[in-house]
N, C-alpha and C positions, 0 to 999 in steps of 0.2 A: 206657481206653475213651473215644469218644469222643460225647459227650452233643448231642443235637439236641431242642431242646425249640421250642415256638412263643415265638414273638417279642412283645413289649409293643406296646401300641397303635398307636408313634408309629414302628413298624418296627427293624428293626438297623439299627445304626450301624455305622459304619466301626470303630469298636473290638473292637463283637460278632464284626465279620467279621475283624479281627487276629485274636481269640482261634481264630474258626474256623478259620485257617489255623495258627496254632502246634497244633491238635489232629491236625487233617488231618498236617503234619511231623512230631509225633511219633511217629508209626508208622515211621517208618522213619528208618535211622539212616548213609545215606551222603552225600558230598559234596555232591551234586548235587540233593540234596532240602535241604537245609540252604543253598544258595545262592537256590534257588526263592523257599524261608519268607524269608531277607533281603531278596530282592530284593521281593517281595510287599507284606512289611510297609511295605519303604519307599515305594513309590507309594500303598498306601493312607495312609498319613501325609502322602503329599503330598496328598492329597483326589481322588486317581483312583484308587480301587478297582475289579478286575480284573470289566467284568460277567457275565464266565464265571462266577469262583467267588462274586459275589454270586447270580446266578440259581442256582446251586448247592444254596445258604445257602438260598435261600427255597422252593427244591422239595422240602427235609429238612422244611423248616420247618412247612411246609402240610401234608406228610404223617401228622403227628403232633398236628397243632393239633386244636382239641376241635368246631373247624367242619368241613363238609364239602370232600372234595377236591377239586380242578380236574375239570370235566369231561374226559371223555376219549371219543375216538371209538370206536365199539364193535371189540371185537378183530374180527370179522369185514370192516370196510371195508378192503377195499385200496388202498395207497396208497404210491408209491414214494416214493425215498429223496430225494430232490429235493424232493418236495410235503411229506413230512415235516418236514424242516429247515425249512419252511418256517413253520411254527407250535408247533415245540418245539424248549426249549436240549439238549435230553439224549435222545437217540435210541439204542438198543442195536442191533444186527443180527446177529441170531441164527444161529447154523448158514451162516455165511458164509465160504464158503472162500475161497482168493488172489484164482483166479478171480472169485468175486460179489464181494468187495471193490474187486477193481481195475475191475470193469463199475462200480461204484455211487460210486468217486473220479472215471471219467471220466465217470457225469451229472453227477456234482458240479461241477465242472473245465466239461463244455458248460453251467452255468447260470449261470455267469459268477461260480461263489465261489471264493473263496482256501482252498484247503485247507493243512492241516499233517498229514503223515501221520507218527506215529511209532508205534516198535515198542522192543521191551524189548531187541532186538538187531538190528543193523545187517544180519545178513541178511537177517531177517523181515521190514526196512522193503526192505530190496533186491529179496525176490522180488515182492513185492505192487506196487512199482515197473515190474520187468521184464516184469508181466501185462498190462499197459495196454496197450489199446489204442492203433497207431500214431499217431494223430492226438493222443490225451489223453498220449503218452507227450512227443511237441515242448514238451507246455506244464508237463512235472512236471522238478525240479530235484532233486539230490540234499541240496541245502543252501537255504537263506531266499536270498530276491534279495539284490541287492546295492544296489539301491536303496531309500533308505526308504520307509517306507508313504505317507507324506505321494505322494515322488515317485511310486511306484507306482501311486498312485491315482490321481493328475494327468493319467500318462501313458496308463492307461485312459479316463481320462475323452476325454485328445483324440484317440487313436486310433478309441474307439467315435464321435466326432462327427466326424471328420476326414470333408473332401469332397476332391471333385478338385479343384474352383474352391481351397481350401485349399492341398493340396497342392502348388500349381504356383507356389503366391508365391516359395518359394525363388529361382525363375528370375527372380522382377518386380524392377524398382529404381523403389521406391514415390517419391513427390518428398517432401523433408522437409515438416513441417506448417508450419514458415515460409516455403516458398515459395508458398504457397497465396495469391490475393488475399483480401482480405478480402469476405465474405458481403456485409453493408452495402454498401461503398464498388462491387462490381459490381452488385448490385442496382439500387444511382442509374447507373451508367453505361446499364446496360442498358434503364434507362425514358428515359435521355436520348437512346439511340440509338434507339430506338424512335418517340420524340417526332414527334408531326406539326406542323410550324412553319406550316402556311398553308395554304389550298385551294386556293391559286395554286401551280401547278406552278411556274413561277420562285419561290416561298420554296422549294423545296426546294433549288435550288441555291445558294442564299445561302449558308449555312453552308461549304460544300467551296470558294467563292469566297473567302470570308474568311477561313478558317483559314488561308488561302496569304499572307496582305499580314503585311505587318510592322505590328507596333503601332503606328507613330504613325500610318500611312495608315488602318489599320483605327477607329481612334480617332476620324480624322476621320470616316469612312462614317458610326460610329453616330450619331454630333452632327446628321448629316443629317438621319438616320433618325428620331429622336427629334425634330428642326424639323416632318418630318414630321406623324408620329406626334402631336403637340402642335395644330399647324393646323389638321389634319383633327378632330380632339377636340373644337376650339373652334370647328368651323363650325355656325353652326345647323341641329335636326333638317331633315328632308326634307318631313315633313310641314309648311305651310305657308311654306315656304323651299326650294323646289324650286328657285327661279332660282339660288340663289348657286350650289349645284351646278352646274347645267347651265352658267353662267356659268363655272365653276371648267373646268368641262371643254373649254370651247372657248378659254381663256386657255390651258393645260397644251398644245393645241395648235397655240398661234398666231394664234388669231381674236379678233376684236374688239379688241387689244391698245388698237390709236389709240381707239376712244370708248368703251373703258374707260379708260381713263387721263384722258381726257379729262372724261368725266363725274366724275369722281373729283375731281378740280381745281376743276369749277365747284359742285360741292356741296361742298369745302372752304372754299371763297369765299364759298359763301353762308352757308354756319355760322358763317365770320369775322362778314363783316357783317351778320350777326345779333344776333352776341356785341356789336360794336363798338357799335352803333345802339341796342342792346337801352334805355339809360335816357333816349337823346333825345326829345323831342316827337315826335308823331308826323306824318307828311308826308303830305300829303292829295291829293288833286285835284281840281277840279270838274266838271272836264270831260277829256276825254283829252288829253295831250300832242301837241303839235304835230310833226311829221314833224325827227326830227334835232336833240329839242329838249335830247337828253345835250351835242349839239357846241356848241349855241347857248350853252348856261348855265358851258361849260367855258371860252369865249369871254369870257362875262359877268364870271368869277370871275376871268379873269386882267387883265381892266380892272379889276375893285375891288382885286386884289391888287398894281398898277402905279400906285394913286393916284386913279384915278377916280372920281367923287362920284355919286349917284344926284341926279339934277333932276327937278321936277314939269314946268318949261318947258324947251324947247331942251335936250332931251334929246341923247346921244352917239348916233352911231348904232350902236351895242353895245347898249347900252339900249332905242335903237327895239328892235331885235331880238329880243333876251329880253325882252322886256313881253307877246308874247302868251304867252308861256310865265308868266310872275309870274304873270300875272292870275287863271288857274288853279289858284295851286300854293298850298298853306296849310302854313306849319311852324306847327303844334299850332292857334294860332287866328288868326294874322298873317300876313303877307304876308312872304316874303325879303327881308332888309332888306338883309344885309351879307355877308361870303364865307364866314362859319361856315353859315350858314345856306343858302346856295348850296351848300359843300361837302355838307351835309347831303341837299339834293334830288338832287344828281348822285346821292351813295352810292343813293338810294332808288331813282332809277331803275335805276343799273347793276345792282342788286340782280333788282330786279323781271325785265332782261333774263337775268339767269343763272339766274333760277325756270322764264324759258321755257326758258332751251338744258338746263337739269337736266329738266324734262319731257317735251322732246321725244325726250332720248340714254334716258331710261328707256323708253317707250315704243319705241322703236328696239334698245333691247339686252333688252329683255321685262323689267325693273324696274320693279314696283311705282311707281305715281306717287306723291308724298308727296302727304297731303292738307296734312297742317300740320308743324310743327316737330317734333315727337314722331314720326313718320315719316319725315319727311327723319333724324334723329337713326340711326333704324333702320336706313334705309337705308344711311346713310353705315357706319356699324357693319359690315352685311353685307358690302359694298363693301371694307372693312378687312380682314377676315377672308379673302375671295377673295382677297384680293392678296397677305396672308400665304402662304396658303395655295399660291397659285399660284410664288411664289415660293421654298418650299421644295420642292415636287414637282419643278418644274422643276432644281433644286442635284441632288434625286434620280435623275433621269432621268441627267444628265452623269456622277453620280459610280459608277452604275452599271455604263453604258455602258464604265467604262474600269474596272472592278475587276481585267480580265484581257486581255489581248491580242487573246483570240478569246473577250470575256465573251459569252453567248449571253443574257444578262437584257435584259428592253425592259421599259419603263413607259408600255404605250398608253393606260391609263383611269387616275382616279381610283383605284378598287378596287386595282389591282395595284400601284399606291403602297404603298395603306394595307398590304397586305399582306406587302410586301418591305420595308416599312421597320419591320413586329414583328417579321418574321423575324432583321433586322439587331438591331433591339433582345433579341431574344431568346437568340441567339448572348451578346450582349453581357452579357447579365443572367447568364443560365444557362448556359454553354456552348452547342455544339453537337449534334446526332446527328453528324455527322461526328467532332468529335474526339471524341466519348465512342466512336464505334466504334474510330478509331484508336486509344484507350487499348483496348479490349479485346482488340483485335490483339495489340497488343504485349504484354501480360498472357498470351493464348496462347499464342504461339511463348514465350516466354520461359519459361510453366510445362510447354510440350513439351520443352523442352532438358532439364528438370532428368536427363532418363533416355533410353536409347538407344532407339530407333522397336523394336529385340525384346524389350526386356525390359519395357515400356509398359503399366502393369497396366490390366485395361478401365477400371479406377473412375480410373483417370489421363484415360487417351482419353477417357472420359465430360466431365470438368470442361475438357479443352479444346475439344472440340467443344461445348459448352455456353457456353465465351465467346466462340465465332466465331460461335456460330448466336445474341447474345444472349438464352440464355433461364437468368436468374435463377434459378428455381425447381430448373430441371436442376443448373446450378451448385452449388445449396446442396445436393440431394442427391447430386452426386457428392460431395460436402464431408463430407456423411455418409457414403457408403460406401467411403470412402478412410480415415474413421478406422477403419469394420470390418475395412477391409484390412489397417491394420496392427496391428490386433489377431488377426487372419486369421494374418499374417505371424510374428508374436509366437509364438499357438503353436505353430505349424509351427517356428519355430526350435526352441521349448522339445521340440515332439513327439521333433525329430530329433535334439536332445541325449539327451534320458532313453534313446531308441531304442539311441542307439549305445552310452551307458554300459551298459543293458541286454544286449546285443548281446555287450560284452569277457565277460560273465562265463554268460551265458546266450544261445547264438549259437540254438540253435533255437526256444527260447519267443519271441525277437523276431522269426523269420521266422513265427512262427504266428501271434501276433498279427498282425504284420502284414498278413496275407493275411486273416485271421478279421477283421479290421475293416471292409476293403468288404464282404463278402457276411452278415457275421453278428456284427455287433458286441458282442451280447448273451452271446456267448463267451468272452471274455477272462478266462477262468478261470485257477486257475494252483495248483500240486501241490506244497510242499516237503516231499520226505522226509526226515527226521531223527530218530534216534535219542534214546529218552527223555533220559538220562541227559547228552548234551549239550544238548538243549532244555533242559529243568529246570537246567542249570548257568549257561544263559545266557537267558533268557526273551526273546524276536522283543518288541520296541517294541511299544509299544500300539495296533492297529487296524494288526497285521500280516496278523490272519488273520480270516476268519470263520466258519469251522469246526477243527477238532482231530480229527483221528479215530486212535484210539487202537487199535492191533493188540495179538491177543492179550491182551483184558482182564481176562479168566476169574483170569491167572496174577498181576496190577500187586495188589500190598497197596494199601492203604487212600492211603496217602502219593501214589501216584501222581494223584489225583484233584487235587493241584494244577496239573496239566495243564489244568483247568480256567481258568486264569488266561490262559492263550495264546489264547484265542477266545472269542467271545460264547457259539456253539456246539458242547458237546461230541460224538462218534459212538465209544461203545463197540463193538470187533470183535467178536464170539465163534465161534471156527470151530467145524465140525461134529466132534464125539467133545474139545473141548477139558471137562479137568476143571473138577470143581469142589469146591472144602471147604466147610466150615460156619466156616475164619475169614473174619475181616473183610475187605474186598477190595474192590479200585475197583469190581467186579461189584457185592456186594453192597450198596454203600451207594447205587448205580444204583437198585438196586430199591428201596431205601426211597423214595429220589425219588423214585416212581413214573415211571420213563422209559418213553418210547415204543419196544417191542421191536416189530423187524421181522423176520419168519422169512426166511431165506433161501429160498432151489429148493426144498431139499428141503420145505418146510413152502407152496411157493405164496406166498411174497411175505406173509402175513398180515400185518397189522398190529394191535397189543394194547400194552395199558398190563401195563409190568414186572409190576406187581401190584397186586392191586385191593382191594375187600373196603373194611370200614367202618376209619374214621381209626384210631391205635395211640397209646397215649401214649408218652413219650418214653422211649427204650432204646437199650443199647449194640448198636455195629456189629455185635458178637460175636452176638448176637440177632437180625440184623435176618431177618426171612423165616421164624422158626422158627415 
């Protein structure tokens, strides 16, 4: 007999549920019950116990326990065989003939479960077979797939998600992930070809001008560029320095060169003789110099430097000469004695004459008149700085002019220097937009080739029209959807593998699928019939099935209840007029488990728990319902 008592606090163990199953086997005493019990015990050993016959175990369990039972829905709620399964492992179905068996395997089969249908003989499982409807019959097999559950599962899963975009990669030849440019390295292309180098429409052609010269000419441009660039940096602001500008701009043209240059000259002269003179006594006058008295004294100095004596009486007449010039002229607090001293008044005069040619060419060329030394210094500075300046603009203008044959660049202002020679400099430092666009060219056709223009997957097309149109952002997301591509691709292959292995052994459950997965995915049900006697000798892998529906239960002893190991979910048959005894029987230990009975037609589809009434304590099979 075999004993079902409630379980200790901490639930049954895998050992309890061994023992269950050696009770369960020994009721019965053929092959095929005796391969079940080994095969049972050993996964529960390995620590994967069947959750068929542990839910089994524990709806005996409850039913006898000294607490109350599982609720259950009242027998009066209707509810079919589909919504049933769906919240209980142990369902009966009562007065169910071929017919309402094989209507209630194909809802099963449209709600996308794995059925295992067996019977006590290969007929019984044959005709409940041959009732199916045509459509539930494409997806029922006479024997287990031939794929594993694993794979069977997989292949449901991509079939149910399979799209057309999917479907059609077969055709595509994705580019490998190595030829891909790098995200980063296009990213900087695509901000350099983007790049505004100037406000001056001539910097935009700088760059397409110079990526054409060879290095060492290009080399020189920048050296220009940067004289430039340097010049203009070092000229003083605009605000109260407006001349040097506008001075800068009529030299870059041509003007004023002669009294600039020229003024340039006599306020170098006068700085000398400034420097020169700066610790001598200082030269005085008393009165103004006499008409030509620079030639007189030049006269004077080259009699004293020939020998000539200065006389009180009977003077030379050199000395007449320069005497009304002496008379006047004081070195520090004495009178010119000798040719240092001479030298010394020429310098002071010639000085004095280059104060006026430096004030009058200022005044003539709009320069600031020095008041004093510290001003002329300024001056002379600005004056330096212009000439610089004027000087490397000018180098720039020429080397422009001839960058190309037919160069179209001109340097008419100041500004458009400054601006063509960042552009130079900018090329120089950072590349160009030009060659950054020519590298993205070349990146395009080249990641166009990797595949024929028909078989071009869009997320291809996307990542090359994304380097021609620089736009980064696009790029990185084609970069993303080219990896979903090829995981796209991936299962599409894997689909059309399992498909066709599916296909050698079951040629119509794969055209059903097929078809049921555009319109109604959630169908991918599927029906093995087989006979108990080889089920039980060879038990389907684990998470082959999800239901078992057992034909003709009324007549299965006790032992057959390890059918419970093949699915989560058991479904007792019972047809209309089949017997019944008072011994033990895969029926009746249904009822002790209080399973959910569903009447057949004749009964209106009702729905009722096997049996009800208050909890029982524990007793043998042989007892149970009396």
């Amino acid at each position: 007999m075999l004993e079902v008592g409630p379980t200790d606090q901490d639930g049954e163990d895998d050992a309890d549920l061994a023992v269950f199953v050696d009770r369960l086997a020994a009721a019965g005493s053929d092959q095929s019950t005796t391969d079940a019990q080994t095969h049972i015990r050993r996964v529960i050993a390995a620590g994967s116990p069947p959750p068929g016959l542990r839910r089994l175990a524990e709806a005996l369990a409850a039913s006898v326990a000294e607490l109350p039972p599982s609720p259950r829905r009242p027998a009066e709620d209707p509810a079919s065989v589909v919504a049933a399964m769906r919240d209980n492992a142990l369902v009966v179905l009562e007065d169910f003939d071929t017919a309402a068996a094989a209507a209630a395997i194909a809802a099963l089969i449209a709600d996308g479960r794995r059925v295992i249908v067996t019977g006590a003989t290969p007929a019984e499982v044959a005709g409940v077979r041959s009732a199916l409807p045509p459509d539930a019959a494409d997806r029922a097999l006479p024997h287990l797939p031939a794929l594993t559950p694993a794979e069977l599962r997989e292949l449901r899963r991509l079939l149910a998600t399979s799209t057309p975009g999917r479907r059609a990669r077969p055709g595509q030849e994705l580019p490998p992930e190595s030829s891909l440019p790098d995200r980063g390295g296009v990213a900087q292309l695509c901000a350099e070809a983007l790049r505004h180098t100037g406000e001056d429409a001539g910097a935009w052609m700088v760059p397409t001008l110079l990526a054409d010269l060879d290095e060492g000419r290009r080399s020189a441009v920048t050296s220009v560029a940067r004289g430039v660039y340097g010049s203009l940096g070092s000229m003083p602001g605009h605000a109260g320095s407006e001349w040097t500008w506008r001075l800068l701009s009529e030299l870059i043209h041509g003007g004023r060169r002669a009294e600039f240059d020229q003024l340039v000259d006599d306020i170098a002269r006068v700085t000398a003789a400034l420097d020169r003179t700066r610790t001598d006594p200082p030269v005085s006058f008393s009165a103004a110099p006499p008409p030509g008295a620079v030639a007189v004294l030049l006269r004077y100095r080259e009699f004293l430097a020939g020998g000539g004596r200065t006389r009180a009486y009977f003077r030379s007449a050199v000395q007449r000469e320069a005497q009304p010039v002496l008379d006047v002229v004081r070195v520090g607090e004495r009178r010119p004695e000798n040719e240092a001293d001479i030298d010394q008044v020429i310098d002071y005069l010639d000085l004095v004459d280059r104060q006026i040619q430096v004030d009058a060419a200022c005044s003539e060329l709009g320069v600031p008149v020095p008041g004093d030394e510290d001003e002329l210094a300024e001056i002379a500075d600005g004056l330096a700085k212009v000439a610089g300046a004027a000087r490397s603009v000018a180098a720039l203008r020429h080397d422009v002019l001839f960058l190309a044959p037919d160069s179209p660049l001109a340097v008419p202002d100041v500004e458009t220097a400054e601006e063509i020679a960042i552009a130079i400099i900018e090329y120089a430092d950072h590349g160009s937009a030009v060659a950054a666009a020519r590298k993205l060219d070349l990146l395009a056709a080249a990641l166009a080739d990797c595949s024929p223009v028909a078989a071009t997957a869009p997320e291809h097309e996307q990542a090359v029209t994304a380097l021609r149109e620089r736009d980064a952002e696009g790029y990185a997301a084609a970069v993303e959807a080219l990896g979903a591509a090829r995981r796209e691709a991936r299962d599409e292959a894997q689909r059309l593998e399992l498909l066709e292995r599916l296909r050698e052994g079951a040629p119509r459950l794969a055209e059903a699928w097929s078809a049921l997965a555009e319109v109604e995915p959630a169908a991918l049900g599927i029906a093995s019939f087989v006979p108990v006697a080889p089920l039980l000798s060879a038990l389907p892998a684990p998470d082959s099935a999800d239901i078992v529906l057992v034909l003709g239960a009324s007549g299965l002893g006790v032992e057959r209840l390890l059918l419970a190991a093949v699915a989560p979910r058991l479904v007792a048959v019972v047809g209309p007029g089949d017997t019944r005894d008072d011994s033990p029987s895969l029926l009746s230990v249904l009822q002790r488990a209080s399973a959910l009975v569903i009447r057949g037609p004749a009964r209106r589809g009702q729905v009722l728990p096997f049996s009800g009434g208050a909890p029982r304590s524990a007793a043998p099979v042989g007892q149970a319902g009396a």
